[in-house]
MOPAC internal coordinates of N, CA, C and O (Angstrom, degrees):
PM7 1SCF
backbone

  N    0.0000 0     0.00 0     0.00 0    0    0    0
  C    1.4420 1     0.00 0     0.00 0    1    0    0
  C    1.5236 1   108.06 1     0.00 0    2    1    0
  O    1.2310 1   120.54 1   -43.95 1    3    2    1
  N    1.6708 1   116.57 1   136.05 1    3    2    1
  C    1.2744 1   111.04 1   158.94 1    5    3    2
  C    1.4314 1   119.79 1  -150.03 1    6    5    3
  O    1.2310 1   113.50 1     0.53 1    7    6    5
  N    1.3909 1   129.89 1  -179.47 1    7    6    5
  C    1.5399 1   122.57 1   173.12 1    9    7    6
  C    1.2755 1   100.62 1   165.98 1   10    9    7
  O    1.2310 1   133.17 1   -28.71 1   11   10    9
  N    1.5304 1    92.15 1   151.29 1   11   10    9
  C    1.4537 1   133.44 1  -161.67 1   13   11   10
  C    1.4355 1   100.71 1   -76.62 1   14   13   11
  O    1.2310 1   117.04 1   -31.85 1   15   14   13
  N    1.4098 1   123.23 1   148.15 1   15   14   13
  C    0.7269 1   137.09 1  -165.28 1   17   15   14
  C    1.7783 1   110.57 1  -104.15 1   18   17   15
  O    1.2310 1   111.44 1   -38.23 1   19   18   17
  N    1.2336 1   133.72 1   141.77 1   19   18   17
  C    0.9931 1   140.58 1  -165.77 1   21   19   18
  C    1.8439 1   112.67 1   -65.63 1   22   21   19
  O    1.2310 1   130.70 1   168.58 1   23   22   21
  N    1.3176 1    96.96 1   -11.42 1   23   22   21
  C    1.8602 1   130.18 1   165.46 1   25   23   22
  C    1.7853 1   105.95 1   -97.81 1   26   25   23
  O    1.2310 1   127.24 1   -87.73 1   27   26   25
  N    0.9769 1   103.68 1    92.27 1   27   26   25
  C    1.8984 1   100.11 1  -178.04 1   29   27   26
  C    1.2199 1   118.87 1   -65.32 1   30   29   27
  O    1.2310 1   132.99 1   157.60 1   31   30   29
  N    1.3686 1    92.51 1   -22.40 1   31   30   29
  C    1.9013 1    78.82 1   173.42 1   33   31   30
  C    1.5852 1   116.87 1   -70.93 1   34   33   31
  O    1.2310 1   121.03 1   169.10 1   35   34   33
  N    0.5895 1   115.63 1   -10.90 1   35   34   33
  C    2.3015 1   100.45 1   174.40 1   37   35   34
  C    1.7498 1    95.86 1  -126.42 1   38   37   35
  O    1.2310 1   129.39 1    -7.83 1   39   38   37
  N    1.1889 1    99.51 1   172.17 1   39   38   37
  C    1.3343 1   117.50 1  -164.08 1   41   39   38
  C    1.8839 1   103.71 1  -148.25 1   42   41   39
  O    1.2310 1   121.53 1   -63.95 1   43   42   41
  N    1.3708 1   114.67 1   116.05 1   43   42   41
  C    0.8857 1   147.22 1  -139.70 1   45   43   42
  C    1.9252 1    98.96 1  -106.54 1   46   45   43
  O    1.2310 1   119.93 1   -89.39 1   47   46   45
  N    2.0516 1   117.73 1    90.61 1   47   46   45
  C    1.1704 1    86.31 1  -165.51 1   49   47   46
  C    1.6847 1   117.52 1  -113.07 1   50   49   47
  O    1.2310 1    90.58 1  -134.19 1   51   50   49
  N    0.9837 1   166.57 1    45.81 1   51   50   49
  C    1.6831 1   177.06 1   -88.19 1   53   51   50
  C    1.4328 1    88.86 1   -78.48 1   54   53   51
  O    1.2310 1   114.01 1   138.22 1   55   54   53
  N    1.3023 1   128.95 1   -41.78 1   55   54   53
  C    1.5064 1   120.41 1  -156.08 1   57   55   54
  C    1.1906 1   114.69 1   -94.07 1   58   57   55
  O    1.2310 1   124.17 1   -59.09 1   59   58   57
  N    1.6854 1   109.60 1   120.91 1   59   58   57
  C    2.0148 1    99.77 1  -173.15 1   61   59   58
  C    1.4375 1    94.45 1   -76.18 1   62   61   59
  O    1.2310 1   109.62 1   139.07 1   63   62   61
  N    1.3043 1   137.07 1   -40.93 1   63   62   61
  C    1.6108 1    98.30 1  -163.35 1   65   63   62
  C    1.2790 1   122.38 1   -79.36 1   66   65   63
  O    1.2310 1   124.79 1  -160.16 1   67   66   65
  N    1.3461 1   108.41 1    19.84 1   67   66   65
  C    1.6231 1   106.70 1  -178.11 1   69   67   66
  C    1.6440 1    97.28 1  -105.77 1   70   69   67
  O    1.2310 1   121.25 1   142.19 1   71   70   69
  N    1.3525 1   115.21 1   -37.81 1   71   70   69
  C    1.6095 1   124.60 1   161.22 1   73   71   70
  C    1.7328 1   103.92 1   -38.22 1   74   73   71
  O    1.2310 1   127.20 1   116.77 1   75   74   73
  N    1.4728 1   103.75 1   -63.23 1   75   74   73
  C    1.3982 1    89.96 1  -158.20 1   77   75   74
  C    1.7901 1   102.67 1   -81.65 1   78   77   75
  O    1.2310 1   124.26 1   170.81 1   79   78   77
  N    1.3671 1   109.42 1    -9.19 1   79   78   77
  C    1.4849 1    84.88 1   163.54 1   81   79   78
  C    2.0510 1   124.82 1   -92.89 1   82   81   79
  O    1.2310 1   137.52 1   177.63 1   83   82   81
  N    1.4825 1    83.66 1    -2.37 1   83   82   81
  C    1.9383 1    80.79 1   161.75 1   85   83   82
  C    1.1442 1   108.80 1   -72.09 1   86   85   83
  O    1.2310 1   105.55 1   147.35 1   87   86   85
  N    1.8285 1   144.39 1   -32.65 1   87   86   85
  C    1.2507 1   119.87 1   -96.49 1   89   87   86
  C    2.1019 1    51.10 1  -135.31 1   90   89   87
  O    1.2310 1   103.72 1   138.25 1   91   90   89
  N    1.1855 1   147.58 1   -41.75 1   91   90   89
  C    1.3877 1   150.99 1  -152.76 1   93   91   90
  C    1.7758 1    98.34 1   -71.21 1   94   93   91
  O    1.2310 1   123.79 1   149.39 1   95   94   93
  N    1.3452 1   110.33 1   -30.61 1   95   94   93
  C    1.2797 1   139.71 1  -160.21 1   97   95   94
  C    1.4844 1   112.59 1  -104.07 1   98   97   95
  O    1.2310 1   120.34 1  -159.26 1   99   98   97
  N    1.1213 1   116.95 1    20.74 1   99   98   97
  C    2.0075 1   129.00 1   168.17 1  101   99   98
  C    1.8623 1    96.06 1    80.80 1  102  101   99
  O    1.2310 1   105.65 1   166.64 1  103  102  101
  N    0.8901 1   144.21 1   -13.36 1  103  102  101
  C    1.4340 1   135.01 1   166.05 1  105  103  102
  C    1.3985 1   130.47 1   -43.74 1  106  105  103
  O    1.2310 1    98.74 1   -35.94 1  107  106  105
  N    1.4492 1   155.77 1   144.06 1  107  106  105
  C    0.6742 1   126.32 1   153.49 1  109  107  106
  C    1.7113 1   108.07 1  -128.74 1  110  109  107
  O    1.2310 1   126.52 1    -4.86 1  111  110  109
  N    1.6055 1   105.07 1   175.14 1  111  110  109
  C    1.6095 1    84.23 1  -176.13 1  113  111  110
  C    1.3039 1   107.95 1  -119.25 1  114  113  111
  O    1.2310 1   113.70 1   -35.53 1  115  114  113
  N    1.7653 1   129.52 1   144.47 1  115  114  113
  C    1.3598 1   146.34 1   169.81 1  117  115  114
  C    1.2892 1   101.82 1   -23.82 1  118  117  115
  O    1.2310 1   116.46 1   102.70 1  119  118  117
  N    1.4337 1   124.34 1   -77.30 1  119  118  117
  C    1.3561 1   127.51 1  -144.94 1  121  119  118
  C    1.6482 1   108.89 1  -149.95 1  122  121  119
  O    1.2310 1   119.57 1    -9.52 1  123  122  121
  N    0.9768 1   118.42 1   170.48 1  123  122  121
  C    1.7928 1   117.65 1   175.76 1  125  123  122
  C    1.6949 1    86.61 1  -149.61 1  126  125  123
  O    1.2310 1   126.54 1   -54.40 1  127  126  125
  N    1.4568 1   105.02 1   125.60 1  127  126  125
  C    1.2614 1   110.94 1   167.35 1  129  127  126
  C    1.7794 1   107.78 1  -144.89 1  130  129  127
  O    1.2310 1   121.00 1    13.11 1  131  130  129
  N    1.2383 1   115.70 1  -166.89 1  131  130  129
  C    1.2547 1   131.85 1  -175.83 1  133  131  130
  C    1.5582 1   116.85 1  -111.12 1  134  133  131
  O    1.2310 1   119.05 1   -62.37 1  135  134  133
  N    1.2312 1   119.41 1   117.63 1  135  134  133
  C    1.8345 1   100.16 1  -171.41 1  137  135  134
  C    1.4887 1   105.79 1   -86.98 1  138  137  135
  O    1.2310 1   125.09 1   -29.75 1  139  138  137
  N    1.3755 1   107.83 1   150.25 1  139  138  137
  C    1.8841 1   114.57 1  -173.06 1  141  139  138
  C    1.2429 1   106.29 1   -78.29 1  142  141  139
  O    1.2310 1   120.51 1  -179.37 1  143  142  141
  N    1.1965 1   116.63 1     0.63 1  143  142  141
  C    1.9719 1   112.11 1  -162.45 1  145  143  142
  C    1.8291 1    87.87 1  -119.68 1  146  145  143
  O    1.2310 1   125.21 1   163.71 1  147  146  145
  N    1.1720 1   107.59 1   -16.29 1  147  146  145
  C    1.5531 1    84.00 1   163.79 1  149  147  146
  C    1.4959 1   107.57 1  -161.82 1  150  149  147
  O    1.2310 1   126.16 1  -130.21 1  151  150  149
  N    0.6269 1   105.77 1    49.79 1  151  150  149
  C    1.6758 1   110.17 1  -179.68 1  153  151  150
  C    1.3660 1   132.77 1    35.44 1  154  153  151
  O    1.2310 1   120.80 1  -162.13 1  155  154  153
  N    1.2809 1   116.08 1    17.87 1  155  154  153
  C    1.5393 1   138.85 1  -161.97 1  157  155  154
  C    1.8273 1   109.70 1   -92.61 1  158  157  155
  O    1.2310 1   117.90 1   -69.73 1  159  158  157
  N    1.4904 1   121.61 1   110.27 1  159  158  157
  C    1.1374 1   125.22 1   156.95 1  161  159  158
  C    1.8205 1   112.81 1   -32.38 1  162  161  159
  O    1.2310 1   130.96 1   -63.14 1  163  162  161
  N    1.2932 1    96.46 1   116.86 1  163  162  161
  C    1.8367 1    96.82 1   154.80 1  165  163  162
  C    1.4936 1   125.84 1  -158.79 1  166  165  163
  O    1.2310 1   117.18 1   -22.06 1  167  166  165
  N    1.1326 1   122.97 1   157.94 1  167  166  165
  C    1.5900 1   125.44 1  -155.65 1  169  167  166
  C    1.5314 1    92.64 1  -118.83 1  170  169  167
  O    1.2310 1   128.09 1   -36.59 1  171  170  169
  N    1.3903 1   102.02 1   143.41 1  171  170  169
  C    1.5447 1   103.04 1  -167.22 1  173  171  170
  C    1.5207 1   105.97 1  -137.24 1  174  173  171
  O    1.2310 1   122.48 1   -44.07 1  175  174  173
  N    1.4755 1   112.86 1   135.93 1  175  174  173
  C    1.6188 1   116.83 1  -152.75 1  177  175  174
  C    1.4937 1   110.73 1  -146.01 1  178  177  175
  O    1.2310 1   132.56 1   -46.98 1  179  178  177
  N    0.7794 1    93.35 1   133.02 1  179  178  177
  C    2.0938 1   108.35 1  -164.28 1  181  179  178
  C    1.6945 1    87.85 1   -42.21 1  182  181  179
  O    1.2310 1   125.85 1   -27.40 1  183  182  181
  N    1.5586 1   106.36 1   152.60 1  183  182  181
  C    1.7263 1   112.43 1   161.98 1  185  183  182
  C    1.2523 1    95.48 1   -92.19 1  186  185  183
  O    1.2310 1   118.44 1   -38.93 1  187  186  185
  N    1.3586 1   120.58 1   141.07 1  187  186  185
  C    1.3640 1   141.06 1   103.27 1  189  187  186
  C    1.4854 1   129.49 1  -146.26 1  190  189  187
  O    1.2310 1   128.04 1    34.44 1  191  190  189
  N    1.4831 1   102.12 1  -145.56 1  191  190  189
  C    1.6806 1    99.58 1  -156.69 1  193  191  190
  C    1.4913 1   119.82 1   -77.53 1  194  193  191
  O    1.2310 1   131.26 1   164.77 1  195  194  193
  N    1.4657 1    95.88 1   -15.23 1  195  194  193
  C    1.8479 1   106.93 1   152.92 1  197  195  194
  C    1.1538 1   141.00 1   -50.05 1  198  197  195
  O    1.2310 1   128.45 1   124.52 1  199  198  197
  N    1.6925 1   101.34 1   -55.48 1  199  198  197
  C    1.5118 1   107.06 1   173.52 1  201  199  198
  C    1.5005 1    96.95 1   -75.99 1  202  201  199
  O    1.2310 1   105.35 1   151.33 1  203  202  201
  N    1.1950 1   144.74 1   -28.67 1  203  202  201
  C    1.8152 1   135.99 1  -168.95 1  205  203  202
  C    1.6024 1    91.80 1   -70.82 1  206  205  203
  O    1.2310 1   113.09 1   146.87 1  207  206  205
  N    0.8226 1   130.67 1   -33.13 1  207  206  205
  C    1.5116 1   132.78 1   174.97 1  209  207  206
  C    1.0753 1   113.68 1   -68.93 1  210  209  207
  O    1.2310 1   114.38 1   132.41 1  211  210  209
  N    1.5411 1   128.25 1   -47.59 1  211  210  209
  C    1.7084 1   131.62 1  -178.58 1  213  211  210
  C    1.4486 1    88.47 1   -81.15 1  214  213  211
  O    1.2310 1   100.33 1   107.94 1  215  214  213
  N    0.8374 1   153.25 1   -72.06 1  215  214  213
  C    1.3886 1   155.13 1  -161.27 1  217  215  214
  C    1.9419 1   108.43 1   -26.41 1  218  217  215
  O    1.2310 1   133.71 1   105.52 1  219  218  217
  N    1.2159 1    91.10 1   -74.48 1  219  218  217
  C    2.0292 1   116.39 1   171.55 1  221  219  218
  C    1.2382 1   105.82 1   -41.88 1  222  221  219
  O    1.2310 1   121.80 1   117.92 1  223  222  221
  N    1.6195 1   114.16 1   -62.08 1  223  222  221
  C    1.5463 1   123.99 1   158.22 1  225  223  222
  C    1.5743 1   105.87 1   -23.62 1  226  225  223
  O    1.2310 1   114.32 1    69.35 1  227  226  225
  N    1.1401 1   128.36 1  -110.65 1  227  226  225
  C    1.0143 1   145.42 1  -179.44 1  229  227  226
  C    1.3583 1   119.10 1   -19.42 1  230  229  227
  O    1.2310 1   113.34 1   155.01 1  231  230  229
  N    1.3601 1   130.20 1   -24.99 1  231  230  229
  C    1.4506 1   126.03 1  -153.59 1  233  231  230
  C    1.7270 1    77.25 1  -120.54 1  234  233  231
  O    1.2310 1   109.02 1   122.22 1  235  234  233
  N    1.4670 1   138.17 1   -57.78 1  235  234  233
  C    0.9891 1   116.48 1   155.40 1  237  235  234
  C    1.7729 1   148.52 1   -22.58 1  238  237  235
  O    1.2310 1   123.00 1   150.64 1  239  238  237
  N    1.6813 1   111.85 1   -29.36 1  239  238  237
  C    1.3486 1   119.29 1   174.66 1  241  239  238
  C    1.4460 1    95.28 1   -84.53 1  242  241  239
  O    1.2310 1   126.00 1   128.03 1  243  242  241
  N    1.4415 1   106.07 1   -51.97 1  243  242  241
  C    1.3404 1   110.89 1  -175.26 1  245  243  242
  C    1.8351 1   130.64 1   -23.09 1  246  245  243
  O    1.2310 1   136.59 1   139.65 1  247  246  245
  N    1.8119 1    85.48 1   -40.35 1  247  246  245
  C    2.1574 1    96.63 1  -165.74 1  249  247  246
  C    1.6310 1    77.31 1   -98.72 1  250  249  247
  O    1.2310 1   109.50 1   120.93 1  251  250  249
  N    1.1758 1   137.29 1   -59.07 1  251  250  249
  C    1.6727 1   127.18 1   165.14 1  253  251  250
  C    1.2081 1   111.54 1    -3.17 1  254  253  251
  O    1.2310 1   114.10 1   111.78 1  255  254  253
  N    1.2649 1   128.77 1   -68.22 1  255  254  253
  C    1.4965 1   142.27 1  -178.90 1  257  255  254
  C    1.4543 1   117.16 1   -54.86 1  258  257  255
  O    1.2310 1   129.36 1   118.54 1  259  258  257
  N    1.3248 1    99.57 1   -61.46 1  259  258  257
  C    1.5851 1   127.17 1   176.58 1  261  259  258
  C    1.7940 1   105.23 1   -45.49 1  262  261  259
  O    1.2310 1   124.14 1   119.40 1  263  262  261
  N    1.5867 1   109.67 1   -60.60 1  263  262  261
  C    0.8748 1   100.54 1   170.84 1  265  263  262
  C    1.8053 1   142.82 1   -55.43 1  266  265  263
  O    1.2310 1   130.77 1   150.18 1  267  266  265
  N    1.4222 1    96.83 1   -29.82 1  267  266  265
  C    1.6273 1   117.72 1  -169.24 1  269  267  266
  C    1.3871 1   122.16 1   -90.64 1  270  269  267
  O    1.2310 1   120.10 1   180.00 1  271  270  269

């Protein structure tokens, strides 16, 4: 699970294997905290046109897989 934050600059992510495939991929992330509204680990990482690129990447191998 992930989502943008109503602040576009950072990007807000719940899902480790998408973390650890930003983070495999030169990214690194701001902060790792806990959210108060649901108690959920998430790592939070500046927007730009890098991560929108690793992101697509990723969700692309992802249905690749899914599919195969």
């Amino acid at each position: 699970m992930e989502s943008e934050s109503k602040n576009s600059q950072f990007f807000y992510c719940y899902d480790k294997e998408l973390k650890n495939f930003l983070l495999s991929n030169g990214l690194r992330y701001i902060t790792h905290a806990i959210s108060i509204r649901d108690h959920m680990g998430f790592y939070m990482f500046w927007q730009s046109e890098e991560l929108t690129k690793l992101i697509t990447e990723f969700k692309q191998q992802k249905e690749y897989i899914e599919i195969n």
